[in-house]
N, C-alpha and C positions, 0 to 999 in steps of 0.2 A: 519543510513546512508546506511547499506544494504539493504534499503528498494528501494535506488535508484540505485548504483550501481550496486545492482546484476544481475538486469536485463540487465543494463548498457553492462557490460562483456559480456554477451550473445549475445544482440542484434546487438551489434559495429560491430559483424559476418557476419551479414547480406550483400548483393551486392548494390550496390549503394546506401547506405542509408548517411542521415544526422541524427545526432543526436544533439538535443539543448535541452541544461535544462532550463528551463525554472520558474524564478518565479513570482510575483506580481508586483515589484518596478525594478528586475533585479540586486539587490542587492544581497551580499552574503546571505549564508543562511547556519546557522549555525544547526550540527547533537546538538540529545537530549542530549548527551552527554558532548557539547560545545567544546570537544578537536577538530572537526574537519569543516571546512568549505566546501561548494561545491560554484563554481564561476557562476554563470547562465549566463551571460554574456547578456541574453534576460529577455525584462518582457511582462508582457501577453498581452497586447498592440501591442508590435510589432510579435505575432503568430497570427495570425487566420485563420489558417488550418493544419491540420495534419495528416497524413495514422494512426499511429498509437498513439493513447495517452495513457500514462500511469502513473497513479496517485499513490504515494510513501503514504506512515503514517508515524504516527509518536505515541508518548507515551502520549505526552499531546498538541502539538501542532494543530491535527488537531483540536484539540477543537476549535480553535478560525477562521477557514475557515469555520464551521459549520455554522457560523452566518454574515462569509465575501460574499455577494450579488454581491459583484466585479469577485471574483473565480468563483465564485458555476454558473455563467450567462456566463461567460469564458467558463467555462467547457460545457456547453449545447450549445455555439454557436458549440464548436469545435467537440462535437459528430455525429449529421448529416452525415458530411464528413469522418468521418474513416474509415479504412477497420477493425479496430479494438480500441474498447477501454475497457482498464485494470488498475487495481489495485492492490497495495500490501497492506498486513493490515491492517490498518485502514484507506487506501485509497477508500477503499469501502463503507465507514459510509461515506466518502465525495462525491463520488457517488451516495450514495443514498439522504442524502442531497438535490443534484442537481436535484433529479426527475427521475434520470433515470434509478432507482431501482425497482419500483413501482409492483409487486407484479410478482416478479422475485429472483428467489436463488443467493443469495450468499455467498462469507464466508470470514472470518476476523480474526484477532487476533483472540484468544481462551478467552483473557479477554473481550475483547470489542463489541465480534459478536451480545450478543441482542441489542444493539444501531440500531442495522440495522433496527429492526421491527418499532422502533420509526418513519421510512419514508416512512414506507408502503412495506420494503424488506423479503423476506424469509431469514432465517438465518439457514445456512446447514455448519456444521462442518466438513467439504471436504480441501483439498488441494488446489484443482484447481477449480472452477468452474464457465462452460461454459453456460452463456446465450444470446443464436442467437452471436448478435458480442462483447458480451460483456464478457471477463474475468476477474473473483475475484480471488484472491490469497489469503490465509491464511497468519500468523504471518511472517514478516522477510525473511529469508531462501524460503520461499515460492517462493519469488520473482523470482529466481532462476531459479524451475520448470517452472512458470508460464513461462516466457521468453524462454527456451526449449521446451514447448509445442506450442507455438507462431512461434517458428523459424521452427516446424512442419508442422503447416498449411501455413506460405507463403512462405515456399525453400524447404520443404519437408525432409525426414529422413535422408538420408545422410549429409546435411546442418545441420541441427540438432544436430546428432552427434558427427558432425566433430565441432561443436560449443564447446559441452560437452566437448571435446575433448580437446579442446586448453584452458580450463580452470581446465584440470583436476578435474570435478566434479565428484568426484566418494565417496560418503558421505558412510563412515564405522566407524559411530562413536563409542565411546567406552561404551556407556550408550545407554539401547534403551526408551528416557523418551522424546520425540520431541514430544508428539502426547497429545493432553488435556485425550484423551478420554481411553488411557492407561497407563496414568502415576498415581504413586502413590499418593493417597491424601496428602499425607505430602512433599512430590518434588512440587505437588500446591502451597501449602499452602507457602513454602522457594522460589519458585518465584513471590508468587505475593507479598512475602515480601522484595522482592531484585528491581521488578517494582515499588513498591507504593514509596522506597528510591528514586527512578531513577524520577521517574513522581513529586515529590515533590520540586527539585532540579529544576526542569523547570515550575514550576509554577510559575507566576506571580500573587499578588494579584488581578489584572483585573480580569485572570482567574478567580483566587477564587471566585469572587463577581459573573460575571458572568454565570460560572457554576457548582454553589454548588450543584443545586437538584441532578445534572451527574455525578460528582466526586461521590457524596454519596453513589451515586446506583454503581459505578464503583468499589467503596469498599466492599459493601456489596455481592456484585456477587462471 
């Protein structure tokens, strides 16, 4: 769910903006978690334009937009027109997906970032990153950054700031293990054993049928 609200919090800062979540049918849509709902009140049908789009992940859900031609066609009408479009997570494996990866950096989850090459994407274990108008967010919490780096380029640093600000983000956690590429192999190994609980809990057998080869390799990574 902080894949979508985080930005949320950030962006709502911004001067004359609207924000619409938006989903498929405009139905609820329930986090991986299931305890909590977002209300979209819009489905993709009724958008077809936008400044800014920003595509959320999910743990096992994008799996199934990978192969949805309704979204992924959604998604490529509405790029043209933005002044930016972005991703948190594994909103970037649906990104790429859509084509508009194509032999371009990006970064994703820490479990799921080689899926990107499967589209023709660079896969860079970065935070933020920026290609021309397009930005990729890493895991979750990324989302955050990325949205503060966002409210940078169109209101500039003080906007910015005063964003940070009024969400008091000022991240001093008490572990320094957020990062794949510094953390101890064994804190790996205790979260991808607490995700594979989490991801299994939201599988549906479709999924499974559907995408065994991908699970497989998502395990094995």
């Amino acid at each position: 769910m902080l894949d979508a609200i985080g930005p949320y919090e950030v962006l709502r800062n911004l001067n004359d903006v609207e924000i619409l979540f938006v989903s498929e049918d405009g139905k609820p849509v329930t986090s991986d978690s299931t305890f909590v709902e977002i209300n979209p009140k819009y489905q993709i049908d009724d958008v077809g334009k936008a400044d800014i789009l920003i595509i959320p992940g999910s743990p096992v859900g994008y799996l199934r937009i990978l192969k949805n031609k309704k979204v992924l066609n959604w998604i490529k009408q509405i790029h043209p027109q933005t002044i930016k479009t972005t991703s948190v997570c594994t909103g970037s494996i649906i990104l790429a997906a859509a084509g508009l990866l194509i032999n371009k950096k990006a970064t994703s989850h820490w479990k799921a970032i080689q899926q990107l090459s499967n589209y023709g994407a660079i896969p860079i274990r970065e935070r933020i990153v920026e290609q021309g108008k397009i930005l990729t967010a890493a895991g979750v919490s990324a989302g955050i950054d990325m949205a503060l780096y966002l409210m940078n380029i169109l209101e500039g640093e003080i906007a910015a700031k005063a964003a940070q600000l009024a969400i008091e983000y000022d991240p001093k956690p008490k572990f320094d293990s957020g990062n794949f590429l510094t953390a101890e192999k064994r804190v790996i190994k205790e979260a991808e054993r607490k995700m594979k609980i989490a991801a299994k809990k939201e599988l549906t057998f479709l999924d499974i049928i559907r995408n065994t080869g991908l699970l497989l390799k998502m395990t094995k990574e």
